[in-house]
C-alpha positions as CSV (number, residue, x, y, z in Angstrom):
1,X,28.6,60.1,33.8
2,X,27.1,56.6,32.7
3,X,29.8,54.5,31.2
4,X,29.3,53.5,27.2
5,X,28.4,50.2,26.1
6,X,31.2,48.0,24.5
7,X,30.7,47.7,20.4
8,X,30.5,44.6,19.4
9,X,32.0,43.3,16.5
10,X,29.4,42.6,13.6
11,X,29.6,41.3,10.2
12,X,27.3,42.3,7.4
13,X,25.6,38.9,7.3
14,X,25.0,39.1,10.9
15,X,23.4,42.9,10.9
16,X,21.4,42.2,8.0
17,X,19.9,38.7,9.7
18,X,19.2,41.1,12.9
19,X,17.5,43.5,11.1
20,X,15.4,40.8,9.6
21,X,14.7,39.4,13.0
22,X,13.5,43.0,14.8
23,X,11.2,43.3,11.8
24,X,9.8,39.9,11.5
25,X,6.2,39.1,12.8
26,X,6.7,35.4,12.2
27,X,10.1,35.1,14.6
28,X,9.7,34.6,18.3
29,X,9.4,37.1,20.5
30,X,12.3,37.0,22.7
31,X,14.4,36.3,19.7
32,X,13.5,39.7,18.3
33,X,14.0,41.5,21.7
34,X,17.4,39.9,21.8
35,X,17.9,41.3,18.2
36,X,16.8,44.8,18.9
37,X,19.6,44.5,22.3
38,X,22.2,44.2,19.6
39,X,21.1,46.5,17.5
40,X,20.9,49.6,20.2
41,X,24.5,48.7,21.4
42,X,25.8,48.3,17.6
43,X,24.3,51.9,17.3
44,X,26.4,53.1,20.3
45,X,23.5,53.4,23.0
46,X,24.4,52.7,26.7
47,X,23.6,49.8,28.8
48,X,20.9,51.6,30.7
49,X,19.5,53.3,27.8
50,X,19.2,50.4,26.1
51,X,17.7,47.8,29.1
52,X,15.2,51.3,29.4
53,X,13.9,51.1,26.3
54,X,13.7,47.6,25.9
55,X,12.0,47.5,29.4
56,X,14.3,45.0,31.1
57,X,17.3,44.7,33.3
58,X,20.9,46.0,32.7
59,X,22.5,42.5,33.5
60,X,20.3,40.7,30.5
61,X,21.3,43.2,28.5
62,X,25.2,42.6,29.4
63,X,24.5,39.0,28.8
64,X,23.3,39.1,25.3
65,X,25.7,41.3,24.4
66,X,28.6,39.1,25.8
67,X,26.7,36.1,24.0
68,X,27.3,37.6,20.9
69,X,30.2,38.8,21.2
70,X,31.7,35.4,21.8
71,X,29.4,33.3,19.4
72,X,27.8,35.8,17.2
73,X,23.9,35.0,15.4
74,X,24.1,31.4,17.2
75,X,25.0,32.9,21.0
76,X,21.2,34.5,20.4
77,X,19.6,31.0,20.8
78,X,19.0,29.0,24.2
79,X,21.1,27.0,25.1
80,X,20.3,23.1,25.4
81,X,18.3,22.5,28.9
82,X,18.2,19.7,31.3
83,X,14.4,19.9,31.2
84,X,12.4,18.5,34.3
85,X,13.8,15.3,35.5
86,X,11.2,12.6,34.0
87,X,9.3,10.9,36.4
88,X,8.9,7.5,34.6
89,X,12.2,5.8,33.8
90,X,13.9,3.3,32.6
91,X,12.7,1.2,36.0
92,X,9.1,2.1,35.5
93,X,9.5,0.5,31.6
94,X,10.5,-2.4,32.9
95,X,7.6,-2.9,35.7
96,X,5.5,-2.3,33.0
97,X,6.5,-5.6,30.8
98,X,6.9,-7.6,34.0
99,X,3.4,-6.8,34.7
100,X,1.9,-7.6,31.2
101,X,3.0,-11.6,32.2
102,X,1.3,-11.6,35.2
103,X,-2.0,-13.1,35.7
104,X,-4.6,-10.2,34.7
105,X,-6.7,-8.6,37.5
106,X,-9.6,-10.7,38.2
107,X,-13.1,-10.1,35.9
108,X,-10.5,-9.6,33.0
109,X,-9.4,-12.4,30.3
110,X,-6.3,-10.2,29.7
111,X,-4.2,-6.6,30.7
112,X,-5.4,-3.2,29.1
113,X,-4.4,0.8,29.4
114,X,-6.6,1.1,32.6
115,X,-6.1,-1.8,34.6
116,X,-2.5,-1.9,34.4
117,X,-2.2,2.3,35.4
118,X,-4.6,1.2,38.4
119,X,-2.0,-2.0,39.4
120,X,1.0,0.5,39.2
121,X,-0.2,3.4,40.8
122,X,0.6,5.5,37.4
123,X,-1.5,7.5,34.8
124,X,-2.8,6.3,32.1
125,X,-0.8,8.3,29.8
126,X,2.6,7.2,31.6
127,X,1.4,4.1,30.6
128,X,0.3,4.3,27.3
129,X,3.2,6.5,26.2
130,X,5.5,3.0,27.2
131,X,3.7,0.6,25.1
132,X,3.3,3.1,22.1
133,X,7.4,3.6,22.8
134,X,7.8,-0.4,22.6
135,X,5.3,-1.5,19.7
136,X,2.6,-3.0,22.2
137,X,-0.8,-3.4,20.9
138,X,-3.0,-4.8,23.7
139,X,-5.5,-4.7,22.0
140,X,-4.9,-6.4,18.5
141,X,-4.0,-10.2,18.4
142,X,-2.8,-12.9,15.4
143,X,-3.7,-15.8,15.0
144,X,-2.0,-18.5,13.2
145,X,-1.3,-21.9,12.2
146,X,1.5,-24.1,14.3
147,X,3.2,-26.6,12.3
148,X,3.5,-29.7,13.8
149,X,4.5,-31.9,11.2
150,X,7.7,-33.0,12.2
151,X,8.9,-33.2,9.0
152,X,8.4,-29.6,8.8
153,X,12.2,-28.2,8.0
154,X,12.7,-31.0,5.1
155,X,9.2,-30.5,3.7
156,X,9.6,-26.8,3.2
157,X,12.8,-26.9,1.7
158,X,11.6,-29.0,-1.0
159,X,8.7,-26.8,-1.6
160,X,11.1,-23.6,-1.3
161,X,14.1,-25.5,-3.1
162,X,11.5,-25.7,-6.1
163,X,10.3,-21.7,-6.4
164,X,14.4,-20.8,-5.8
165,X,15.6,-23.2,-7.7
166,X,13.4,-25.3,-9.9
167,X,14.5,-28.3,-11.9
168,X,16.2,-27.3,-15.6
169,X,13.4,-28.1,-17.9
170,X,10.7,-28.8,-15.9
171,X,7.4,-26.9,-14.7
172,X,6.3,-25.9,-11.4
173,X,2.7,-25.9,-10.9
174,X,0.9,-24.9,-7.4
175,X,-2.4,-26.3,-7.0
176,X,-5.3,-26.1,-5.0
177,X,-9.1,-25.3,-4.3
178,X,-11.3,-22.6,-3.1
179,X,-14.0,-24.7,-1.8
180,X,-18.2,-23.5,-0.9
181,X,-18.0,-20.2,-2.5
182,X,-21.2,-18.5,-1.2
183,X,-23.3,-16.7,-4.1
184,X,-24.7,-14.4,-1.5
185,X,-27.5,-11.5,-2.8
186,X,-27.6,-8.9,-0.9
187,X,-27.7,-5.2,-1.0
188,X,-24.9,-3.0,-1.4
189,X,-24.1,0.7,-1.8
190,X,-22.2,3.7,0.0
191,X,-23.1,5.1,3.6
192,X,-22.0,8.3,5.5
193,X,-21.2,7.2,9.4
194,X,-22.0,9.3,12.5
195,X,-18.2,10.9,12.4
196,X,-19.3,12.1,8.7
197,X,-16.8,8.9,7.2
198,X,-18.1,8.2,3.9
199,X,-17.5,4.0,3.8
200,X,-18.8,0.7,1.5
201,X,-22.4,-0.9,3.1
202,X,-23.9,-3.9,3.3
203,X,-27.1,-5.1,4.3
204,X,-26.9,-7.2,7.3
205,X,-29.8,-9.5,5.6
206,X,-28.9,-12.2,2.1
207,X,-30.6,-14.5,0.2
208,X,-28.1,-17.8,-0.2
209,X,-28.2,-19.2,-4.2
210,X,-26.0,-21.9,-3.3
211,X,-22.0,-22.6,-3.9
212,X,-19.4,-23.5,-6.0
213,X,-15.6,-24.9,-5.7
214,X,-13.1,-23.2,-7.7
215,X,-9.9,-25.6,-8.3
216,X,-6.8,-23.7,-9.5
217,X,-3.0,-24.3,-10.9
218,X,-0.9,-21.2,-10.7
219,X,2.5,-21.5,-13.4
220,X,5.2,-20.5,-10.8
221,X,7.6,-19.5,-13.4
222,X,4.7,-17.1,-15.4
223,X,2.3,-16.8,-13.3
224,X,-0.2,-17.9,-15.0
225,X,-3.5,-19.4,-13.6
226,X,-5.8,-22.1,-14.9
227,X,-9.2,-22.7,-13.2
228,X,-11.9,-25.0,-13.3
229,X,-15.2,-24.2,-11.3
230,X,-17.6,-27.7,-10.1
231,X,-20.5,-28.3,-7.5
232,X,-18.8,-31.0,-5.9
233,X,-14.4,-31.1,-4.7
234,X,-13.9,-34.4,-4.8
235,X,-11.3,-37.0,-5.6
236,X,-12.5,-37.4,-9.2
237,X,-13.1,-33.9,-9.6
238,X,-9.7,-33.2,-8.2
239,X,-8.2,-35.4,-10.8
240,X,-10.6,-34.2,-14.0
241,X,-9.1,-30.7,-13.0
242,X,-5.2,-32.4,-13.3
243,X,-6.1,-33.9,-16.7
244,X,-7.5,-30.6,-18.1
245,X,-4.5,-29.5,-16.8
246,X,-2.1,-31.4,-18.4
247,X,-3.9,-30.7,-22.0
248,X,-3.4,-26.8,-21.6
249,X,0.0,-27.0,-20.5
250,X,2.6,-26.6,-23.8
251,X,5.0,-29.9,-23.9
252,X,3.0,-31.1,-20.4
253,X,4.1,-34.6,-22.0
254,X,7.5,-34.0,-22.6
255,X,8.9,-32.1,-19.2
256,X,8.9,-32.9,-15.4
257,X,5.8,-31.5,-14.0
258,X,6.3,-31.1,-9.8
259,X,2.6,-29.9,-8.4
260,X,2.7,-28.3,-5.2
261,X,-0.1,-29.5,-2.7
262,X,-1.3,-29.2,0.3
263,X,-2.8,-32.6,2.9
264,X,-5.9,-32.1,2.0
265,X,-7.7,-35.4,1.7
266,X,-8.4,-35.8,-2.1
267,X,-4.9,-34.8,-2.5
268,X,-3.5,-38.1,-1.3
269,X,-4.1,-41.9,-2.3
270,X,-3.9,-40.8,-6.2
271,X,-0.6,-43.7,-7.0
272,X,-2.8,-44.9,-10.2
273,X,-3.0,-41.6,-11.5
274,X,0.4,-41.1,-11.3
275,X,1.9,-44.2,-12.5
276,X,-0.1,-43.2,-15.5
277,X,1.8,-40.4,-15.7
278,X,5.1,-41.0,-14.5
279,X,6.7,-37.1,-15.5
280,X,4.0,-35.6,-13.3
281,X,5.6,-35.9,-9.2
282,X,3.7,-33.9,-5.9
283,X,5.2,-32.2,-3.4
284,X,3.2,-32.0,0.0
285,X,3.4,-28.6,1.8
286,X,4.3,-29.6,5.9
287,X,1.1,-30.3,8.2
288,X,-0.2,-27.0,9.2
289,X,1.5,-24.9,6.4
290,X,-0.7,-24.4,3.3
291,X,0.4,-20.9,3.6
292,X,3.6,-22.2,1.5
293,X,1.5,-22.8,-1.3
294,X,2.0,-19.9,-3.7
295,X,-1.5,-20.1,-5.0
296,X,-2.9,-18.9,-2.3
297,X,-2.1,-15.6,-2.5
298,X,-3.7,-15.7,-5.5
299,X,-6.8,-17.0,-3.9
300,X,-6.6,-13.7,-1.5
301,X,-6.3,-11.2,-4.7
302,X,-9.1,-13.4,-6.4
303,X,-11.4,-12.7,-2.9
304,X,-10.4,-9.1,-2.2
305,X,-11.2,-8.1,-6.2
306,X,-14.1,-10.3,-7.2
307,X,-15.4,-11.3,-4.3
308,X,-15.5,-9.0,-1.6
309,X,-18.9,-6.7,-1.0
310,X,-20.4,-8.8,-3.8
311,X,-23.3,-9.5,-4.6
312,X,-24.6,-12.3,-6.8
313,X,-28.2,-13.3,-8.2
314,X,-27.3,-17.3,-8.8
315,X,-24.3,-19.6,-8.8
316,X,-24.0,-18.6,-12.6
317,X,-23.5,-14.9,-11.9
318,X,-20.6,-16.1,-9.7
319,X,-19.4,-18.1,-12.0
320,X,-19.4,-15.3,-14.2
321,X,-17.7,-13.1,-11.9
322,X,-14.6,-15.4,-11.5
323,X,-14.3,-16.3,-15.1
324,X,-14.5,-12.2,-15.8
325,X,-11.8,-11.8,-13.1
326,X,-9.7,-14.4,-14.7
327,X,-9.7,-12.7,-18.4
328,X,-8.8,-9.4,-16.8
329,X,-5.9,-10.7,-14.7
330,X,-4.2,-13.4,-16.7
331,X,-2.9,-10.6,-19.4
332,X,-1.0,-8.7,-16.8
333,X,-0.1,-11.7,-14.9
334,X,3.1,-11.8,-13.0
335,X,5.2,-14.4,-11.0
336,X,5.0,-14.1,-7.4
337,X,8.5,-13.7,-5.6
338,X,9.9,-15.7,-2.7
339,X,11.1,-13.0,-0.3
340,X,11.1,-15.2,2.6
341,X,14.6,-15.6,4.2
342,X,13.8,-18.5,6.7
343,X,10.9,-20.9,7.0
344,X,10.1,-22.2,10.3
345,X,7.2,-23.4,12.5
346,X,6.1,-20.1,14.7
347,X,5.9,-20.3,17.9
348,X,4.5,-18.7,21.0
349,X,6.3,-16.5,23.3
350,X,5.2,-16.0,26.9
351,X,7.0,-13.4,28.0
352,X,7.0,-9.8,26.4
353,X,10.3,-9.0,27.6
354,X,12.1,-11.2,25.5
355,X,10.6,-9.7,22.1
356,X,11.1,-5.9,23.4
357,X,14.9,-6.2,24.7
């Protein structure tokens, strides 16, 4: 005579949730036959019956039923596995970045997916998955400007001292010009793209109507802007634009005025104009670092907004455009914030080893 299987222990919770798993059709499958194990031998069935009906051997059924016995719902689940040893390590990661500084294979100007699986002897997917895993982007590249003014650190924290800290009573203006704007007709519209992507057109072909120079002081503190468009950018329209200036600014008389500049030629060599105004002082951004001039991010909303995918009939329709832009923006206008922590020159690494350990 067959022995009977040994009852397990069961709380409500836990016969309820098994009930709920043998009549689920979302739930895994061998989480429901595990379910319907437990629920024979909670019934009083035997071990042979049960492994039977369920269609499977007497020993699984014994080990379920000592699973939950022990751990209840949770000794239902897998346990945690090893999984397949993986074949790329730690080792392979690191022959990876010690190849990307070596000299590319020849008939290449630099290292992609391909070549550098052929060099190793791996798949492309080995490979791929280790420079997705450390931020590498073969094939997207920076460029920018190396200061070299060796006056750099001083320089820019003079320029930063005054949007942290400006002086009491005193106004800092950023200055600068968007020279040889193009007034550039051409056609424009929406086109649909072989992948079905619906995305902004433009005619490869323009007529040219000629350019204009935008100058432009940003207020630091309000963020404010004051233009002035001309045909021409130099000296003497440089300093027309700082003596219209001075007129619109409130008190410009009666407080410290310190204009931020970059090295730009017309910039320099202007000691008569400012002994004729003795509150007005400029401060040079370092060789190399116009980027530290605040109005130049508003030169980049001015172009993404107005500018971009235009197209314009005449200089005057541009000139339109950018006053129009102007009225909109200097409502809402804000003050742009200094988030940068540290200033410094960049520089070059050769080796990508040092930026991924």
């Amino acid at each position: 005579m067959a022995r009977k299987a040994r009852i397990p222990y069961c709380s409500e919770n836990d016969r309820q949730t098994l009930s709920e798993w043998v009549n689920s059709r979302s739930m895994e499958w061998r989480l429901v036959e595990r379910a319907r194990i437990i629920n024979k031998l909670l019934d009083g069935e035997q071990v042979q019956k049960v492994a039977r009906d369920i269609e499977t051997s007497q020993n699984t059924v014994i080990e379920w039923r000592d699973r939950f016995i022990t751990n209840g719902i949770k000794g239902l689940y897998d346990l945690p596995r090893s999984g397949k040893p993986p074949k790329y390590d730690k080792e392979f990661r690191n022959l990876v970045l010690k190849t990307l500084e070596l000299p590319p294979p020849k008939g290449q100007s630099n290292w992609d997916g391909p070549s550098l699986s052929r060099h190793l002897g791996a798949s492309d997917d080995a490979v791929w998955r280790v420079l997705r895993k450390e931020g590498i982007c073969l094939a997207r590249q920076r460029s920018w400007c190396v200061s070299t003014d060796p006056e750099f650190a001083p320089k820019a924290a003079d320029i930063v001292g005054l949007y942290l800290a400006p002086p009491e009573n005193a106004l800092v203006i950023s200055v600068d010009e968007k020279p040889s704007i193009q007034a550039l007709e051409r056609t424009t519209g929406y086109v649909c793209t072989s992948n079905r992507k619906i995305v902004h057109g433009l005619k490869s072909t323009y007529k040219r109507h000629g350019t204009l120079n935008l100058f432009a002081a940003l207020n630091v503190a309000t963020g404010t802007i004051h233009t002035q468009t001309t045909e021409l950018k130099r000296r003497v329209e440089f300093l027309t634009f700082m003596d219209q200036l001075l007129l619109d600014l409130p008190d410009s008389n009666k407080k410290e005025i310190h204009v931020i500049l970059d090295n730009y030629c017309i910039h320099k060599r202007n000691d008569g104009w400012l002994a004729a105004h003795p509150n007005v002082k400029f401060h040079f951004t370092p060789t190399s670092a116009s980027w530290l001039n605040q109005v130049e991010i508003w030169f980049g909303i001015l172009s993404r907004k107005a500018l971009k995918n235009a197209s314009f009939k005449s200089v005057e329709q541009l000139k339109s455009a950018i006053a129009e832009f102007i009225e909109v923006y200097q409502p809402n206008a804000k003050p742009f914030i200094w988030r940068k922590r540290e200033v410094r020159g960049s520089q070059l690494r050769n080796t990508i080893r040092n930026l991924c350990n």
